[in-house]
Backbone as CSV, one residue per row, in Angstrom:
resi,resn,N_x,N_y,N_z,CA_x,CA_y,CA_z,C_x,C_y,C_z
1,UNK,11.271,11.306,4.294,11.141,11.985,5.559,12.479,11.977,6.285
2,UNK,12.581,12.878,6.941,14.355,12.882,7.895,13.916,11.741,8.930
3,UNK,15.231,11.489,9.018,15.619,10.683,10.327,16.781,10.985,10.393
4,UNK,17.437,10.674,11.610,18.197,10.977,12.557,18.626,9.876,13.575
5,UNK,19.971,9.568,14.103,20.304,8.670,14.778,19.460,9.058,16.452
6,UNK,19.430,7.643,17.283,19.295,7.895,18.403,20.111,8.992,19.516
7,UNK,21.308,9.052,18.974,22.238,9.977,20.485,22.190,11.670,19.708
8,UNK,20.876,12.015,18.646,21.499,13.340,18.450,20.165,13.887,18.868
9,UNK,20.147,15.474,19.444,18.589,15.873,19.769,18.252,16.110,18.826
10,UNK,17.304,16.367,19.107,15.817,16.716,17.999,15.567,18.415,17.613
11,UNK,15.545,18.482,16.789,15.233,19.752,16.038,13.917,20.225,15.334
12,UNK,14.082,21.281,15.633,12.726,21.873,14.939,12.188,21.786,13.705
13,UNK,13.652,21.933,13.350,13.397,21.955,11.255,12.903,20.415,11.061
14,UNK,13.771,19.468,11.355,12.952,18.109,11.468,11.987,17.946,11.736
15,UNK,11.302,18.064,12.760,9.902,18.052,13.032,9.063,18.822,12.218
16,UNK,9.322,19.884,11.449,8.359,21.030,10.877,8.786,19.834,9.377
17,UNK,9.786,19.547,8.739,9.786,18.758,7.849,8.977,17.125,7.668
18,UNK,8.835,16.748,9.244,8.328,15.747,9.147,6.848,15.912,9.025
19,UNK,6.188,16.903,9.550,5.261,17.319,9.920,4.162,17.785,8.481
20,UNK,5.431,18.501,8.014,4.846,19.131,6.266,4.608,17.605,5.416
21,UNK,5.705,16.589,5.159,5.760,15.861,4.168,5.207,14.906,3.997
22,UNK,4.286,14.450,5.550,3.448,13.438,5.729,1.741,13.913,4.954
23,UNK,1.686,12.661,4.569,0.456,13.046,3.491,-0.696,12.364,4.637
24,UNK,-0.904,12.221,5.458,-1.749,12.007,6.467,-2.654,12.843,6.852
25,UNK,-3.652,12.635,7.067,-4.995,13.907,7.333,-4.357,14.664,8.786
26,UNK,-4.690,15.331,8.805,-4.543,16.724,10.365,-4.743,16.195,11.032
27,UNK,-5.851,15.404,11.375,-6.269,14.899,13.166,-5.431,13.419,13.213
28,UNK,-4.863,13.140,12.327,-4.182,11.680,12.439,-2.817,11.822,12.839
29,UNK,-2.378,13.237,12.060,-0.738,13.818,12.245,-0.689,14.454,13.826
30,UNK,-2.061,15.239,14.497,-2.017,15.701,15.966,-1.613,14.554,16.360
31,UNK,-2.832,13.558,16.494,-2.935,12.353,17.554,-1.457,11.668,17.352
32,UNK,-0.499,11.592,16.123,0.828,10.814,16.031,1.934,11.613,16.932
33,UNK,1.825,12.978,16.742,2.553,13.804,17.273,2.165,14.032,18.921
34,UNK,0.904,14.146,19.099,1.299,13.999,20.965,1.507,12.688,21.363
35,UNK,1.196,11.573,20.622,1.685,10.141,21.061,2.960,10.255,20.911
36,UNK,3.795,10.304,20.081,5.294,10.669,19.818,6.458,11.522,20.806
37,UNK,5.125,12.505,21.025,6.054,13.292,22.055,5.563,12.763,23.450
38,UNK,4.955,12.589,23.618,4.454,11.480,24.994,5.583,10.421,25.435
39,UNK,5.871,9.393,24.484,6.210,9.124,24.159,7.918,9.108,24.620
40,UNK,8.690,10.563,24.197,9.666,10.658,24.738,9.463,11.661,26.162
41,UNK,8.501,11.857,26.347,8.382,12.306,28.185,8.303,11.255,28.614
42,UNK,7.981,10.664,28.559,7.813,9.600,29.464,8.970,8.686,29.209
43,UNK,9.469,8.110,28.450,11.388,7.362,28.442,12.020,8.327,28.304
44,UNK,11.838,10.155,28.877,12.629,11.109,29.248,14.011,10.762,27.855
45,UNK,13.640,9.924,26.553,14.518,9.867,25.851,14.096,11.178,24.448
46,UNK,15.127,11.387,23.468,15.052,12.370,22.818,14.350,11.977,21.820
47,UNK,14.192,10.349,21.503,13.122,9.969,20.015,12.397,8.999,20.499
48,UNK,11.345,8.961,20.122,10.163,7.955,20.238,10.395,7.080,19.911
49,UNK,11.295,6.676,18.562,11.810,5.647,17.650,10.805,5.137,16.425
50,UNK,9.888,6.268,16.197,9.098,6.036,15.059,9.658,7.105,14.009
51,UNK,11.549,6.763,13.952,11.813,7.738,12.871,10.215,8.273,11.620
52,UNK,10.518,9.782,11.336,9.790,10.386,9.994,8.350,10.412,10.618
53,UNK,8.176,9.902,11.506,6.270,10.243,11.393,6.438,11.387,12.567
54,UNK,5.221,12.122,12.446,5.173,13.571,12.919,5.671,13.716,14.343
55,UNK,5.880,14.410,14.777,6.435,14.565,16.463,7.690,14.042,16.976
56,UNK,8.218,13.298,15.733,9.517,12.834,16.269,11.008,12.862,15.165
């Protein structure tokens, strides 16, 4: 799965890669991905710090 250092933003292709390569059921990859992106709204930071799992 990609990862990426903390000081670079976040990209789409990453996320659509992280998103595809996880072998995790659908409702497990939603619920990771709005926790993830929650996540960085709320520490207004650019990664959650759960490099490779969905949303981040």
């Amino acid at each position: 799965m990609s990862e990426e250092p903390h000081d670079t933003r976040p990209s789409i292709r990453n996320a659509r890669i992280n998103w595809r390569e996880s072998a995790l059921p659908f409702f497990t990859k939603l619920r990771m991905t709005l926790a993830n992106n929650w996540t960085k709204v709320r520490t207004r930071q650019n990664c959650c710090g759960n490099f490779g799992q969905p949303g981040c």
